[in-house]
N, C-alpha and C positions, 0 to 999 in steps of 0.2 A: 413564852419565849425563853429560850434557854442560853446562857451564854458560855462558851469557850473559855477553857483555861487559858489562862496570859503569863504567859514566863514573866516574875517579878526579881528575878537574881537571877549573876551570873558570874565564874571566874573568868579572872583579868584573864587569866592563861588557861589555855588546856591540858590534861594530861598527855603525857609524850608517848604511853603503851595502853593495855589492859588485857590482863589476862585472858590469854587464848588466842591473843592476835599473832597469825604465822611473820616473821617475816625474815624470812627468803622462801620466795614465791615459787622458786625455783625446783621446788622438791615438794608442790603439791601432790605427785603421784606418791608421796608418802602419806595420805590421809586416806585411813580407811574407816569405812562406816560400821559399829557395830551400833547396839542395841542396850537401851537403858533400864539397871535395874530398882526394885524397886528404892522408892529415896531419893531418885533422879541423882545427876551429876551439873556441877557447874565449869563452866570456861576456866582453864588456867589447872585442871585436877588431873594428876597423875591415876590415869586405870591401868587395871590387870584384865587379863582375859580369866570369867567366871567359868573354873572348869567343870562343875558341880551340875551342867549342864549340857546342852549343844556346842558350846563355844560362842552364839553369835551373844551374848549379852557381855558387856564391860563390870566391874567390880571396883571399889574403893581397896586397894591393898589394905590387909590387917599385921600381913607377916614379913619377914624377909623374905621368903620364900616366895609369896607374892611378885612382891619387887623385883626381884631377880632371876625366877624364872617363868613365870605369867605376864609380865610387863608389856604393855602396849604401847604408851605413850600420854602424849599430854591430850586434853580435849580442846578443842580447838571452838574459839568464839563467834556466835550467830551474831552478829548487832540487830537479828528481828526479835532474839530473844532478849529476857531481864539481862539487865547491865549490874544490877545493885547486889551481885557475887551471892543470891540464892540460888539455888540448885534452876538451873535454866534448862536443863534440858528433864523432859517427864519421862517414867517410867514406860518401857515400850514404846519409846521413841526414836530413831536413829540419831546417832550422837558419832562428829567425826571426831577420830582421833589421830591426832599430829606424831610419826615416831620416829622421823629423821629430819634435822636443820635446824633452824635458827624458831624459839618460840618465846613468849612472852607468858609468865606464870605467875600464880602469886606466889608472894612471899609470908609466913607469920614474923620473919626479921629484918632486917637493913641487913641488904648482901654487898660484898664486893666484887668487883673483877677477879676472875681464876679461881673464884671458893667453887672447892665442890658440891653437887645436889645431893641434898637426903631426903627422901619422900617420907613424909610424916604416917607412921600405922597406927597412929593411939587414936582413941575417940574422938578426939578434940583433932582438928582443923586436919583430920583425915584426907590424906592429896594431894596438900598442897607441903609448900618447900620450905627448908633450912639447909644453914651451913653447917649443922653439927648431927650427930647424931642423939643429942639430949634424952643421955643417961637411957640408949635403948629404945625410945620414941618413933624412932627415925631409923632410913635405911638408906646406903649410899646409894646413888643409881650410876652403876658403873660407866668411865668415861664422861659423863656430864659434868656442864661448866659454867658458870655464868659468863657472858664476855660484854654484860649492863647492869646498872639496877637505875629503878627510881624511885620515890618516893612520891606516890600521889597526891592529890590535892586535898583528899579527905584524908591522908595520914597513912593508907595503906600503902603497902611495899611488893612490887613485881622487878621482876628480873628474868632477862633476855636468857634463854639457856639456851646452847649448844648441844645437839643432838645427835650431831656428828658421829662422836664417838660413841655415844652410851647407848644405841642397840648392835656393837658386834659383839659376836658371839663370846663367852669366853668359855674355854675348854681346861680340859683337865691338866694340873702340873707336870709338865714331863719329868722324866726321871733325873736325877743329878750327877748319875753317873758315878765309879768308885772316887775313892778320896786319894791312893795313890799312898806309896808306905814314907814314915814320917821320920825315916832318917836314923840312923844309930845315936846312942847316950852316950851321953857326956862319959868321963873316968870315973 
């Protein structure tokens, strides 16, 4: 006879988000399906689209370059997949990803309202989000914002980001035009 696990703990409260969870619903036709590569990707991570191929496989950004002109979006959370922010989605698997409205990501810090996003390119915690760019680590993701954070129960940190603004395009500086003559000297 074999017996069933038995939930023996529990928190008083639940967590109020978790990385990858969309929410404004509103802009599901912005979730498009690519392809995992190897390494898999988890909920809450910022991809690139992996040029170095077809196009259909997503990428972990290493560059700015990446970030800002590869840039997909957030990956967006299965709750059939792992919750406990390992790589949940497997290699060759479709994996959607989130790239306009309102999403829920991790965080490696305590964010506030209106800081801007940096997606992290170093080794370490590759994807996911800060408010700074730490000494070159990190890359702005133009237009994006937090407009939440929270602080979970186990200690970890997500925050609502705004996606609103940070996939239009942005184009080249126009020109400034002359400066116009600066007037005759003094005596």
């Amino acid at each position: 006879m074999t017996l069933n696990a038995v939930q023996t703990t529990m928190f008083r409260y639940t967590d109020g988000a978790a990385p990858g969870l969309i929410a404004s619903p509103a802009n599901l036709n912005y979730v498009v399906p690519r392809l995992v590569p190897a390494g898999g990707v988890a909920a809450g991570q910022y991809v690139c689209q992996d040029t170095s191929g077809t196009g259909a496989f997503v990428k972990l950004g290493t560059s700015a370059s990446d970030i800002q002109n590869h840039g997909l979006g957030f990956v967006v959370r299965d709750a059939s997949m792992a919750a406990d922010g390992s790589p949940a989605y497997a290699q060759n698997k479709d994996v959607p990803v989130f790239s306009r409205g309102l999403i829920w990501v991790k965080c490696v810090e305590s964010m506030s309202i209106d800081d801007p996003v940096y997606v992290i390119t170093a080794a370490t915690n590759r994807g996911f989000v800060r408010n700074d760019a730490d000494t070159g680590n990190a890359t702005l993701l133009p237009g994006a914002r937090v407009r939440a954070a929270l602080t979970l129960n186990d200690g970890s940190f997500v925050a609502l980001v705004d996606m609103q603004a940070a996939m239009a395009a942005v184009g080249p500086t126009g020109p400034t035009g002359p400066t116009g003559p600066t007037g005759p000297t003094g005596p």
